[in-house]
C-alpha positions, 0 to 999 in steps of 0.5 A: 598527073604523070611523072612527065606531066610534071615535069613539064609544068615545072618547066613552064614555070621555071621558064616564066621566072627565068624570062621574067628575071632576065628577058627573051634574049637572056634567059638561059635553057641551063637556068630553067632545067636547073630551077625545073630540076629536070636534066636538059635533055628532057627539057629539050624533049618537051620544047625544041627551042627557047622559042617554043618554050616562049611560045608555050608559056604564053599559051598555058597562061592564057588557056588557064585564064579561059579555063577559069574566067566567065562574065555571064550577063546579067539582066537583073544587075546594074551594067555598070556594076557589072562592067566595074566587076570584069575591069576589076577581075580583069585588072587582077588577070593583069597584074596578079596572074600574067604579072607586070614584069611578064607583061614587059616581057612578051611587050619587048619580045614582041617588038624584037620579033614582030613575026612571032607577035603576029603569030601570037596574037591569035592564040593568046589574051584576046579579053574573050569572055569580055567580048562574050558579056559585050555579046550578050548585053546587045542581045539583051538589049542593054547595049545599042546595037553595035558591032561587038569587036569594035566596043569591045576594042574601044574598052581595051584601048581605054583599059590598056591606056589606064591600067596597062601602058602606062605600069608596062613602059615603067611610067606609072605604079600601079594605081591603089584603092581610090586612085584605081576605083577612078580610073576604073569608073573612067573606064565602065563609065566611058564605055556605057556613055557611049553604047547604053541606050539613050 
């Protein structure tokens, strides 16, 4: 890795904590070349603006997850345990990779600057190795023929009411050991009612 390389991933995460620790709005391009220990001009040689910088953080984040994250079907695997592995590893992108307090922030930024969330939400978390196993479960025909989109938004809707929103909007912890399991089976096993064979 360059000099310039790194210089420019402890930008990245300089600017992580410092939108976490303060917001969009607040978060200050003096703090993160501090934190980064990197003088301002160089920060502004690698990212234009606090948008940019925005931008790209949430962009390395989600291109570390595509890097690392595969759910390869399994034929020879029950679909329910390997629907309750991908919700647990994709709670853990969640919680432990993005982090909840991140999470909050891209939420309020993207209700103060819907453009920038429009721009956004292609590029970004589009749960696509989830998508992927949906694909080939159909194919495999362990799942009804369906449209993969379509199942793979009503799993979102029911993860992100569970396990999201609710952590998100500050109105419930996150769940622990048995609490979790539950919802987790709720979940896997609303998805699978409804798409498994009959």
């Amino acid at each position: 890795m360059t000099r310039s390389e790194q210089k420019r991933l402890a930008i990245i995460e300089a600017a992580k904590q410092e939108f976490i620790q303060h917001g969009f709005s607040a978060a200050n391009m003096t703090n993160v070349s501090t934190t980064a220990e990197v003088s301002k001009r160089t920060l502004y040689r690698h990212f234009e603006s606090k948008e940019k910088l925005f931008e790209e953080v949430l962009a390395i984040v989600q291109q570390e997850i595509e890097r690392k994250i595969h759910y390869p079907f399994d034929p020879a695997i029950s679909l329910h345990q390997q629907l309750t592995d991908i919700t647990l590893k994709e709670v853990h992108i969640i919680y432990d990779i993005y982090g909840i307090s991140f999470s909050r922030t891209i939420v309020m930024e993207f209700f103060r600057q819907p453009e920038m969330a429009k721009s956004l939400s292609q590029r970004l978390y589009q749960t696509r190795a989830v998508s992927h196993w949906f694909e080939q479960a159909i194919i495999n025909g362990a799942l009804k023929k369906a449209d993969v989109q379509t199942v793979t938004n009503v799993y979102i809707s029911l993860f992100q009411g569970l396990l999201f929103w609710p952590q998100v909007l500050d109105i419930a912890e996150f769940p622990q050991q048995d609490l979790l399991a539950q919802k987790v089976d709720t979940i896997v096993s609303t998805v699978l009612t409804a798409y498994a064979p009959d």
